[in-house]
C-alpha positions as CSV (number, residue, x, y, z in Angstrom):
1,X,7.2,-36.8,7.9
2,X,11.2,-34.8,7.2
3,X,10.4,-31.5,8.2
4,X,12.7,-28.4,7.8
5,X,14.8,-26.7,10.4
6,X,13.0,-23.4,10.8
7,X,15.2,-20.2,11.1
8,X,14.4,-19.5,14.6
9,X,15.0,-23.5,15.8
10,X,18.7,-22.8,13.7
11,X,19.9,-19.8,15.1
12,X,19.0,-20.7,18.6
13,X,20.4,-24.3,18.2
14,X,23.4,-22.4,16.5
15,X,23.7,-20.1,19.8
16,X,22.4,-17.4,17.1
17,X,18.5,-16.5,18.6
18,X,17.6,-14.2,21.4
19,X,20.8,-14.5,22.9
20,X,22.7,-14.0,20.0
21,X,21.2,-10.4,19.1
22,X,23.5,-8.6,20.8
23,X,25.8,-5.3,20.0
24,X,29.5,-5.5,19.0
25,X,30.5,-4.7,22.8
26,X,28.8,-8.2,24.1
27,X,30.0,-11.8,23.4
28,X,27.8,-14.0,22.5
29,X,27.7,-17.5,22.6
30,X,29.9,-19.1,20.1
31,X,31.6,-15.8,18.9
32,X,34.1,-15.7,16.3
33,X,36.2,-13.7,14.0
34,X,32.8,-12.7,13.0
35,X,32.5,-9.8,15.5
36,X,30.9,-7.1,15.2
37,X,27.8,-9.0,13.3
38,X,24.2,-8.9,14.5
39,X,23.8,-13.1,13.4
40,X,27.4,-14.9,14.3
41,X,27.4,-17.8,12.4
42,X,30.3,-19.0,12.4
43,X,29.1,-22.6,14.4
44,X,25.8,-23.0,12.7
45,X,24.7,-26.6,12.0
46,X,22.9,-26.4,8.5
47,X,22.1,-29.7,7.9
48,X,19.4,-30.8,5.4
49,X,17.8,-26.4,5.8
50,X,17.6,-25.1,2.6
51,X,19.2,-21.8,2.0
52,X,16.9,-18.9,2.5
53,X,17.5,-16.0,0.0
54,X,15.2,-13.1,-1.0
55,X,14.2,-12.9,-5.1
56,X,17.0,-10.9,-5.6
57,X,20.2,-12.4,-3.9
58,X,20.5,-16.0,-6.0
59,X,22.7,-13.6,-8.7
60,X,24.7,-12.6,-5.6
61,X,25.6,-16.1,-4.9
62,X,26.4,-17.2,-8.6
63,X,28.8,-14.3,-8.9
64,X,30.6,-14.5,-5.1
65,X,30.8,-18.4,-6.2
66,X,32.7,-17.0,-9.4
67,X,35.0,-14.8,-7.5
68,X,35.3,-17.4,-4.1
69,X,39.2,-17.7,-4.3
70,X,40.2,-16.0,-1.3
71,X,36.6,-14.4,-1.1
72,X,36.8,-13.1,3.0
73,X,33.1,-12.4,3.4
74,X,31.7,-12.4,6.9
75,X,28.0,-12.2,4.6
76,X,29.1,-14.0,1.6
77,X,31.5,-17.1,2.4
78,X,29.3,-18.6,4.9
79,X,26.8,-19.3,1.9
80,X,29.7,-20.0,-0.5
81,X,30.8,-22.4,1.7
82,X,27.4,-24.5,1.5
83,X,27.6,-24.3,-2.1
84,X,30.7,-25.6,-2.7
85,X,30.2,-28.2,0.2
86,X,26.4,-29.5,-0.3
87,X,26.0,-30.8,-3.7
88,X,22.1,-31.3,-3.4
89,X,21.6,-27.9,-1.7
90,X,18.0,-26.3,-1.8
91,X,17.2,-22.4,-1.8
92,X,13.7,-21.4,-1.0
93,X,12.6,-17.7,-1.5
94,X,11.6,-15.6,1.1
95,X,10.0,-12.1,1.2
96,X,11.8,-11.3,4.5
97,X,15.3,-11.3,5.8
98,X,17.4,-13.8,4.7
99,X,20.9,-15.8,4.8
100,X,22.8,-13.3,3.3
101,X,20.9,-10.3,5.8
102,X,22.5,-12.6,9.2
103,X,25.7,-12.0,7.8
104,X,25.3,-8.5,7.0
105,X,27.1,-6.0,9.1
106,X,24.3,-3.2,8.7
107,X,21.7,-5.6,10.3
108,X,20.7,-4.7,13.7
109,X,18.2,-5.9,16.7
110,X,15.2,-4.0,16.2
111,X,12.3,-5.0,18.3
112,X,10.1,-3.1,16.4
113,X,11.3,-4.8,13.2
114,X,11.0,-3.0,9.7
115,X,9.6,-3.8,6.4
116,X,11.9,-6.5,5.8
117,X,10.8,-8.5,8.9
118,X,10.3,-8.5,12.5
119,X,13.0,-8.4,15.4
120,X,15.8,-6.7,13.0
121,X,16.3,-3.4,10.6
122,X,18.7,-2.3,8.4
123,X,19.7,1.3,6.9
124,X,17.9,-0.4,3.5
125,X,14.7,-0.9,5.4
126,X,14.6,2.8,6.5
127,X,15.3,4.1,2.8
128,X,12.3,4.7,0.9
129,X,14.0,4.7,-2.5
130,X,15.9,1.3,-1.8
131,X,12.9,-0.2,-0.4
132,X,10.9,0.7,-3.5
133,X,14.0,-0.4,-5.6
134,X,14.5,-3.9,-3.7
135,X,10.2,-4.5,-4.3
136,X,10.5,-3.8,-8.0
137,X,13.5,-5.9,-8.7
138,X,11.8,-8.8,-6.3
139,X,9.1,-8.6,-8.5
140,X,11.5,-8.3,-11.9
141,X,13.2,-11.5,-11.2
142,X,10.6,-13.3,-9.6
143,X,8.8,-12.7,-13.1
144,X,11.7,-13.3,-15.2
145,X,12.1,-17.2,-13.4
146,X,8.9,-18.0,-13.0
147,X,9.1,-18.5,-9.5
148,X,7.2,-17.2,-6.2
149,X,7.9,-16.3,-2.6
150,X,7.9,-19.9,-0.6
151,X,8.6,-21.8,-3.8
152,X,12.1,-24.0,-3.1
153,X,14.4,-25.8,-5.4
154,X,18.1,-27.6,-5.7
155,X,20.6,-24.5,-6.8
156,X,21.5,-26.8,-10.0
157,X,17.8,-26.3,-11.1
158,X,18.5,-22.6,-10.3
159,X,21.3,-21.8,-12.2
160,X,19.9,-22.4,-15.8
161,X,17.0,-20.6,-14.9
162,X,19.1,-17.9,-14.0
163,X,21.3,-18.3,-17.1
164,X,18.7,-18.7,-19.9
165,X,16.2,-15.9,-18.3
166,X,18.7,-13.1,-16.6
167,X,22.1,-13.7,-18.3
168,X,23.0,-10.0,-17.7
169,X,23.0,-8.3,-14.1
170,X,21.4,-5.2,-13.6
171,X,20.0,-2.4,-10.9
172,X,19.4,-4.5,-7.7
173,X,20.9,-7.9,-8.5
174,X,24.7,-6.6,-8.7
175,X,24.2,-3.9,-10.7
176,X,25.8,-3.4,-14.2
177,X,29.7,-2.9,-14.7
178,X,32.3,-5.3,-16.1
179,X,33.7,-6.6,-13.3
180,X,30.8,-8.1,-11.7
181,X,29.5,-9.1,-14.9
182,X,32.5,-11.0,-15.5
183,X,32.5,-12.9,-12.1
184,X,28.3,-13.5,-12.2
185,X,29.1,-15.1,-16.0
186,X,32.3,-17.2,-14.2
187,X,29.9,-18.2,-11.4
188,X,27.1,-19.4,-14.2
189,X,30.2,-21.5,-15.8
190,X,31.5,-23.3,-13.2
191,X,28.7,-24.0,-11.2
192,X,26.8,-25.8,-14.7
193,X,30.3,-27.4,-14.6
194,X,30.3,-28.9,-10.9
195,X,26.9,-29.8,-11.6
196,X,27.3,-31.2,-15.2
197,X,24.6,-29.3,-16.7
């Protein structure tokens, strides 16, 4: 039976768990250039784990892959990196925290946790407006692919879905402007491209 790398077993195999929720003042094991993050991922050991992204973050990655000459993200190039490296890369949707969350500066230890999961918060989790934004626009996209929380698929099935049923970004998935637009419809390009579809 192949069974997936849970979050917890990653981060703590990555030096990323318990120990790894630290402030900015504390090293923690395997720290990096990365400082001052929650998550520090600089050593972690994907493997075969699928990529774990909320509804609303898959347009994130399509239009960061657009724009990922010289892209210096502590939250973004970690996951940039695994698409451009793992052709037969998975995502699977999640309600909670996600990939793109552990690289996220404005993620901090929480042991009461916060709408967005346990163990961790975030100055989105304690806005009412952002957290009733974020819950409409999961529910948007979700609607608009036709998929649900848990459901998992290769990123090359992903991007037509995301091309034929939300070719234009709006509120919540990189919001609406010409510049982002231009680097989400760049990302839809040349990833059909490396995938040949």
């Amino acid at each position: 039976m192949k069974t997936t790398l849970s979050r917890r077993k990653l981060l703590i195999g990555s030096g990323g768990g318990l120990l790894g929720l630290v402030s900015a003042s504390a090293p923690s094991l395997g720290q990096s250039a990365a400082k001052g993050l929650l998550i520090d991922r600089s050593g972690a050991k994907w493997g075969d784990r699928p990529m774990f992204l909320r509804p609303y973050h898959p347009p994130y990655i399509v239009a960061y892959y657009g724009r990922r000459e010289g892209l210096e993200s502590a939250k973004w190039s970690p996951l940039i990196s695994r698409v451009i490296n793992e052709p037969g890369l998975r995502v699977r949707i999640v309600e909670a925290f996600d990939d793109a969350c552990a690289g996220c500066p404005k993620l901090e230890a929480d042991p009461m946790g916060s709408v967005w999961g346990v163990g961790h918060s975030c100055s989105s989790a304690k806005d009412p407006a952002m957290v009733a934004m974020v819950t409409r626009t999961n529910k948007r996209i979700l609607g608009e692919l036709g998929l649900f929380f848990g459901d998992e698929m290769k990123l090359r099935d992903l991007v037509p879905l995301l091309r034929k049923n939300v070719p234009v970004l709006y509120d919540g998935i990189g919001g609406p402007g010409p510049e982002n637009q231009e680097a989400y419809e760049k990302g839809l390009r040349d990833l059909a491209e490396k995938y040949g579809i």
